[in-house]
Each structure stands twice: as C-alpha cells, then as structure tokens.
C-alpha positions as CSV (number, residue, x, y, z in Angstrom):
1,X,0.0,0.0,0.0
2,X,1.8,3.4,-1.3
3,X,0.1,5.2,2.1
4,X,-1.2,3.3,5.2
5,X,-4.6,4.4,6.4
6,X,-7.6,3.0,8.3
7,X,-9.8,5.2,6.0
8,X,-11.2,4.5,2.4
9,X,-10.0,8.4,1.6
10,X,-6.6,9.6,2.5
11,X,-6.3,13.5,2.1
12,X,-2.8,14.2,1.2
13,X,-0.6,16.5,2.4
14,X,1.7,19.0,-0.6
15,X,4.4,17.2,-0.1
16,X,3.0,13.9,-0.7
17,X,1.1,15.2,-3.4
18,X,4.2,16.2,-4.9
19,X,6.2,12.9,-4.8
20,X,3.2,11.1,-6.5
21,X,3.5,13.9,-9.3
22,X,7.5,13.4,-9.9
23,X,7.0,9.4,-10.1
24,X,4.3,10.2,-12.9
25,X,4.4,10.7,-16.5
26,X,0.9,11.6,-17.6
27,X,-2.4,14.0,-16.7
28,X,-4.8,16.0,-17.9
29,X,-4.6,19.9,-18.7
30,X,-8.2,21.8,-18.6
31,X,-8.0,25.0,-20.4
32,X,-11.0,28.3,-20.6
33,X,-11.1,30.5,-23.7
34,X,-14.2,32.1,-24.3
35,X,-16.1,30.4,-21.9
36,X,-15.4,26.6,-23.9
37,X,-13.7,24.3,-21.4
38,X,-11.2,21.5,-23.2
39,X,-9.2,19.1,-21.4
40,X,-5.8,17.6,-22.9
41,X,-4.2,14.6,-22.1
42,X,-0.7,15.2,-21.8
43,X,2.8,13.9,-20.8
44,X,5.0,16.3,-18.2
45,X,7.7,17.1,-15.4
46,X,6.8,17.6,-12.0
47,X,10.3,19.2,-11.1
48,X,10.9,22.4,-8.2
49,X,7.2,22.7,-7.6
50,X,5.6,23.3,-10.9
51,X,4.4,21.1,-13.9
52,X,6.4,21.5,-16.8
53,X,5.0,20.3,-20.4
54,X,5.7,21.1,-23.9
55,X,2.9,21.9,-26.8
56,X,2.8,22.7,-30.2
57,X,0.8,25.7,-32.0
58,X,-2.5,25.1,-32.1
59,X,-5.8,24.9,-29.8
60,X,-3.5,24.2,-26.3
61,X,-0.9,26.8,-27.1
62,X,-3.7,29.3,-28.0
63,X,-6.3,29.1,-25.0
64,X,-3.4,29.2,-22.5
65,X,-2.0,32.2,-23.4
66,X,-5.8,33.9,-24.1
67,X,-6.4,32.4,-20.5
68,X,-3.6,31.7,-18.1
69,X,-6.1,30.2,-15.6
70,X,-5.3,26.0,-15.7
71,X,-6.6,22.8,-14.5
72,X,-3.8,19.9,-14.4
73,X,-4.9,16.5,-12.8
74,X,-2.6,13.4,-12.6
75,X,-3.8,10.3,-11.0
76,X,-2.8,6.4,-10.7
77,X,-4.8,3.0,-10.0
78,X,-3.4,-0.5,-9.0
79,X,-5.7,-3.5,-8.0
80,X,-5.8,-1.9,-4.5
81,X,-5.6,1.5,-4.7
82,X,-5.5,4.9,-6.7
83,X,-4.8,8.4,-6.0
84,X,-5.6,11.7,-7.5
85,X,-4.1,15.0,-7.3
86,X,-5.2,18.7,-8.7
87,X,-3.5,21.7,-9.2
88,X,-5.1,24.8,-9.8
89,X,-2.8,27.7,-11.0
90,X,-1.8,29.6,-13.9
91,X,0.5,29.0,-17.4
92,X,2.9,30.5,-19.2
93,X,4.9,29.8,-22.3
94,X,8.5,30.1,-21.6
95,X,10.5,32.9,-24.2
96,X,13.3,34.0,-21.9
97,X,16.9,31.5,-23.7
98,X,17.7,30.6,-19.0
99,X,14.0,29.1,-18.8
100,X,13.8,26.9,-22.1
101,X,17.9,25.7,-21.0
102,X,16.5,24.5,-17.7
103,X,13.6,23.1,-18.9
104,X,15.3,21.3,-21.7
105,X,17.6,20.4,-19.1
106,X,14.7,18.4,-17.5
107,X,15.5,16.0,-20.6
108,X,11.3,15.4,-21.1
109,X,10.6,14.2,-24.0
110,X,7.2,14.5,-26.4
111,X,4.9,11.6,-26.2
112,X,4.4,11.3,-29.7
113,X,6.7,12.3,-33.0
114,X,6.0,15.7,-33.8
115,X,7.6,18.8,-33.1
116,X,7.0,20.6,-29.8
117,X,8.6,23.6,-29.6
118,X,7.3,25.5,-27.1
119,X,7.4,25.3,-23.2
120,X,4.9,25.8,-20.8
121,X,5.1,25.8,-17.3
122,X,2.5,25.6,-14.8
123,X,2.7,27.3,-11.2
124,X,0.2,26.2,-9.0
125,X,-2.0,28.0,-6.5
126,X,-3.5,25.2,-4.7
127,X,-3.0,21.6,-4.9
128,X,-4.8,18.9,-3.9
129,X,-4.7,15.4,-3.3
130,X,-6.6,12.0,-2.3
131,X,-5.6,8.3,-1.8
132,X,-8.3,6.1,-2.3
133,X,-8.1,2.4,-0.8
134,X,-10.6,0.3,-2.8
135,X,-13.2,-2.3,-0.9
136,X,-16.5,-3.2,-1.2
137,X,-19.6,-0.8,-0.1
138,X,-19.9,-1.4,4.0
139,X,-23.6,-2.7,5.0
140,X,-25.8,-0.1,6.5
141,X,-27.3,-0.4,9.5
C-alpha cells in the first residue's frame, strides 16, 4: 500500500502530493477560452514545484496564453488502490533563452513524433490530493 490508512480516503498532504507527481508521467490539462472548457491529455515534469510540459501551435498553445487560468490532474490505479491529485494555478509559455535551457535540461521528452517547440510551465495556486483504498460498499445499519 503506497500510504497506510484505516480510512477508504486519504487527504494528502503538498508534499506527498508532490512525490506522487514526480514518479508520474501523464495527466490532464483543462484550459477556458471564451467560456469553452477543453481538457488535454498530456505527458509532463513535475520538477521544483511546478508542472512543466511542452505543446505545439495550435488549440493548447492558444487558450493558454488567451487564459492563463489552468486545471492539471494526474492520477494512478493498482488493484488496490489509486490516488488523485489537482492543481489549480496559472501557465505561461517560456521565451526568456535561461527558462527553455532548464527546462530542456529536464530532458522530457514529447509523447508522440511531432515537433513541440514550445514550453509551458504551470505554477500552482492550490493543490490537492486524495488516496483512495478500494473495498466493497460497508452494509448499512
């Protein structure tokens, strides 16, 4: 059992949050322009307390930079188990040559084989997170 707990729902702490996020891979991005919510799977780096991905032009790259306001959600299931974890915070496509070194530095690769030239990182305002411990629906009494 990744955490041990008496309880079917573990609320997590930000630092536990965050060690589940640097052992992942994949999540979800939800982006707002113009009042029309999409959500984006995505691969990333969880690295110095922010979410680091990298996007191409297009619908992504052009709803997070008319609305900086994100959604990012990462989660994992065993047999057993799953967790969750949300972050709530705001995006911004790196342009300054020290930014896209270190985060090319962070050596993350695209998840498919097309160019992805630009950076975005995420800094979070909140962020959230739940362990789940799966079992059958107690009787009520």
């Amino acid at each position: 059992m990744m955490f041990d707990h008496d309880d079917p729902v573990l609320i997590l702490d930000d630092e536990q949050c965050w060690k589940l996020l640097e052992h992942t891979q994949h999540g979800r991005l939800v982006l707002n322009a113009a009042g029309v919510m999409d959500i984006f799977p995505i691969n990333f780096r969880a690295h110095d307390g922010r979410i680091l991905l990298r996007t191409a032009p297009g619908t992504k790259l052009a709803e997070l930079t008319i609305n900086e306001n994100v959604v990012f959600q990462a989660d994992g299931i065993t047999s057993d188990e799953a967790w969750s974890v949300v972050i709530k915070g705001t995006a911004r496509v790196l342009e300054h040559s020290a930014d896209i070194a270190a985060a090319e530095a962070l050596n993350l690769k695209t998840w498919i084989p097309t160019f992805k030239d630009f950076y975005v990182d995420i800094t979070p305002s909140t962020i959230t997170g739940r362990h789940f411990r799966f079992g059958e629906q107690p009787e009520r009494y």
